[in-house]
GUZA-178245 format. One record per residue (C-alpha): chain; x negated, y, z negated. Coordinates in steps of 0.05 Angstrom, whole numbers, always signed. Each point is the difference from the previous one (the first is absolute). Layout:
REM GUZA-178245
+--------+--------+--------+--------+
: cadena :     xx :     yy :     zz :
+--------+--------+--------+--------+
:      A :      X :      Y :      Z :
...
+--------+--------+--------+--------+
REM end
This chain:
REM GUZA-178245
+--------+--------+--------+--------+
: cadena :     xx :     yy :     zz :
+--------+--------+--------+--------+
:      A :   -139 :   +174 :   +967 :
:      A :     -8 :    +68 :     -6 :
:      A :    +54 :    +57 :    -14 :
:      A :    +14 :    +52 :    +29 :
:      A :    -10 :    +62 :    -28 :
:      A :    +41 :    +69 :    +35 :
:      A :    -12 :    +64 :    -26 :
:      A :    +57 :    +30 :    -44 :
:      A :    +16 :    +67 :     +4 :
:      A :    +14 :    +25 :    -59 :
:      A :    +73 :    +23 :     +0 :
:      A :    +17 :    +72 :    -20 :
:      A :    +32 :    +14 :    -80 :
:      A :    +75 :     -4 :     +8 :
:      A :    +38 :    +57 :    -46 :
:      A :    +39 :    -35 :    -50 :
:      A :    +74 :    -21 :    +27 :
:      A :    +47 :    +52 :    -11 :
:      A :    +51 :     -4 :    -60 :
:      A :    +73 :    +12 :    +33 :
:      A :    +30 :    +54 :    -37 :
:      A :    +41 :    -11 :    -55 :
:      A :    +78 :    +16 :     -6 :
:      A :    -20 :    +55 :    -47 :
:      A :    -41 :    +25 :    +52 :
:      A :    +43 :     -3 :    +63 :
:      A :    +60 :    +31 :    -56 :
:      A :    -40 :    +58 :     +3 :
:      A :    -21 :    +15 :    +65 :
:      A :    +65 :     -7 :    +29 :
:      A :    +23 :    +52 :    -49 :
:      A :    -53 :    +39 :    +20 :
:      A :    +21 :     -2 :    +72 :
:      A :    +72 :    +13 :    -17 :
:      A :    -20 :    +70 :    -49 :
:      A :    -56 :    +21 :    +51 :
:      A :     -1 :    +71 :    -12 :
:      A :    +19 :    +14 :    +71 :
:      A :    +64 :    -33 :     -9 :
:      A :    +61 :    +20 :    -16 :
:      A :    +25 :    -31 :    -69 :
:      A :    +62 :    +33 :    -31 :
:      A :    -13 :    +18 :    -74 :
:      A :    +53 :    -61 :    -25 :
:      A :    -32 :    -41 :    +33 :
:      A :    -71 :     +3 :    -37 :
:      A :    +29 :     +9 :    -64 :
:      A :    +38 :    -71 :    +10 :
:      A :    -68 :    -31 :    +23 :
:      A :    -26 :    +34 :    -55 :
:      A :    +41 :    -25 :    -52 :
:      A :     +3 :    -78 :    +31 :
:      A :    -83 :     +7 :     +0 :
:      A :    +13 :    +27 :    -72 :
:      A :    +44 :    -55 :    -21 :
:      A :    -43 :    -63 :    +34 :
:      A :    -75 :    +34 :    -32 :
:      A :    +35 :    -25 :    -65 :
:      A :    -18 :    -71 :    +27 :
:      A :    -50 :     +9 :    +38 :
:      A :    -70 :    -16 :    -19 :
:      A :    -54 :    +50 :    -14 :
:      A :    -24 :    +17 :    +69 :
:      A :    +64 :     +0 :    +32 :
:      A :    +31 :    +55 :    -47 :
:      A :    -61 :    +39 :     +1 :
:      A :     +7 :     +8 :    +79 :
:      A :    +85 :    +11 :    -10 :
:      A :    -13 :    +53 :    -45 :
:      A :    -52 :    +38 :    +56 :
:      A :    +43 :    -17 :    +51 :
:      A :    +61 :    +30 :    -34 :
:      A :    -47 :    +64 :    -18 :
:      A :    -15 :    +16 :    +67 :
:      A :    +86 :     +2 :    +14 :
:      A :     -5 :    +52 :    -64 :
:      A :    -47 :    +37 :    +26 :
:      A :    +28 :     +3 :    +69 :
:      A :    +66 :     +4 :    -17 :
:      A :    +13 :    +60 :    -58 :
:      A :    +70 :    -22 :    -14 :
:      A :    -25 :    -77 :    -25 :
:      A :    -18 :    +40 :    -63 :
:      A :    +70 :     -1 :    -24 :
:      A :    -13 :    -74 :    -10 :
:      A :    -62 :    +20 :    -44 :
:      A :    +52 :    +49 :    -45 :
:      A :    +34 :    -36 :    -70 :
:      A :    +42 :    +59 :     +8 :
:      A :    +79 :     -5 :     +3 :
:      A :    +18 :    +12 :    +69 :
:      A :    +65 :    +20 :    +38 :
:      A :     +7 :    -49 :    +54 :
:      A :    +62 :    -40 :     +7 :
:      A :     +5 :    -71 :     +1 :
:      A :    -54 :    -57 :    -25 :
:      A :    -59 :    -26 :    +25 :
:      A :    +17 :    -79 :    +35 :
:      A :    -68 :    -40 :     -2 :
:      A :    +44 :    -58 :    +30 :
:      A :    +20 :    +29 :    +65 :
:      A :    -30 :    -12 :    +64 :
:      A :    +10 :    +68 :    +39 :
:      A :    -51 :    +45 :    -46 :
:      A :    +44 :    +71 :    +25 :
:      A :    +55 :    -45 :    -34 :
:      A :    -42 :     -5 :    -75 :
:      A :     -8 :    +75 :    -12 :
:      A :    -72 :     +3 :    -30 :
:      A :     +6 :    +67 :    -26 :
:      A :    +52 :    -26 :    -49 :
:      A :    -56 :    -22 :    -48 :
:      A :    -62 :     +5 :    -23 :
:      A :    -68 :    -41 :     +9 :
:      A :     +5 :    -37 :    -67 :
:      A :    -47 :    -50 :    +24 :
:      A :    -53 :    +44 :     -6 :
:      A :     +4 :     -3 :    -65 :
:      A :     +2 :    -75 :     -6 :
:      A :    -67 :     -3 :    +44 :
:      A :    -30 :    +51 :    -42 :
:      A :    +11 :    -27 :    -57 :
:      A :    +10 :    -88 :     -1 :
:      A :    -35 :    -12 :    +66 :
:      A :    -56 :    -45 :    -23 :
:      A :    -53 :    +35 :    +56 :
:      A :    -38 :    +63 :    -36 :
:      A :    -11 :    +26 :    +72 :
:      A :    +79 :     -7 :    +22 :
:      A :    +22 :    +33 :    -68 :
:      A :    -44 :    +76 :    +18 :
:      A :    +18 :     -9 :    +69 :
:      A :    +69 :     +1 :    -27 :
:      A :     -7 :    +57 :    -56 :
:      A :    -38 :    +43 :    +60 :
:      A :    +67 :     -6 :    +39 :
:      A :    +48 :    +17 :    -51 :
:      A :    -41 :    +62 :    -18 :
:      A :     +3 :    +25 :    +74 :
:      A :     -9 :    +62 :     +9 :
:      A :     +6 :    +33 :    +71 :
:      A :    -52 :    +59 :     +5 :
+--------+--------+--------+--------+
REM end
């Protein structure tokens, strides 16, 4: 008995499958879309992102904090009056900053400073998140 034999066409390489993105990932691109430069974010606002971002790169691992602490840049740079969260000066503003409330107009931001900065640039195990850090408490608008 003899086989058959059909000619095989030789089948095209197939990328590699796709990776679906990460929570990290999808974190930061809807942030993205919510601080697009053409919207309109009030100045509280970012500052309370800011600070939550702040206060959660403490736990986060290496390449997580790295991109909180561009992502929060950008707001500084966009934003002139997020530099009174980069100031260890005493300030004037009444009440206390509320990490635990929902509403972020409700936790006045500008109430404090961004401490955590100093934790990342100075514990955080990643060599890369700890200058990222250091260049963003030196900011200096030009």
């Amino acid at each position: 008995m003899r086989r058959l034999s059909f000619p095989v066409a030789e089948e095209e390489p197939r990328p590699p499958p796709r990776r679906p993105a990460g929570p990290s990932h999808l974190l930061f691109r809807a942030l993205h879309l919510a601080f697009a430069p053409r919207a309109s974010v009030p100045p509280w606002r970012a500052a309370a992102f800011a600070k939550r971002l702040l206060t959660a790169a403490l736990h986060w691992p290496g390449s997580v904090a790295l991109r909180a602490l561009e992502f929060i840049a950008k707001l500084v740079a966009r934003e002139p009056r997020l530099e009174a969260l980069l100031s260890t000066e005493d300030r004037t503003v009444d009440g206390v900053y509320r990490p635990d409330v929902e509403d972020p107009q409700l936790s006045n931001p500008f109430a404090t400073s961004a401490y955590e900065l100093h934790l990342l640039q100075t514990v955080h195990v990643d060599a890369r998140v700890r200058e990222a850090a250091a260049n963003l408490a030196n900011y200096m608008r030009t």
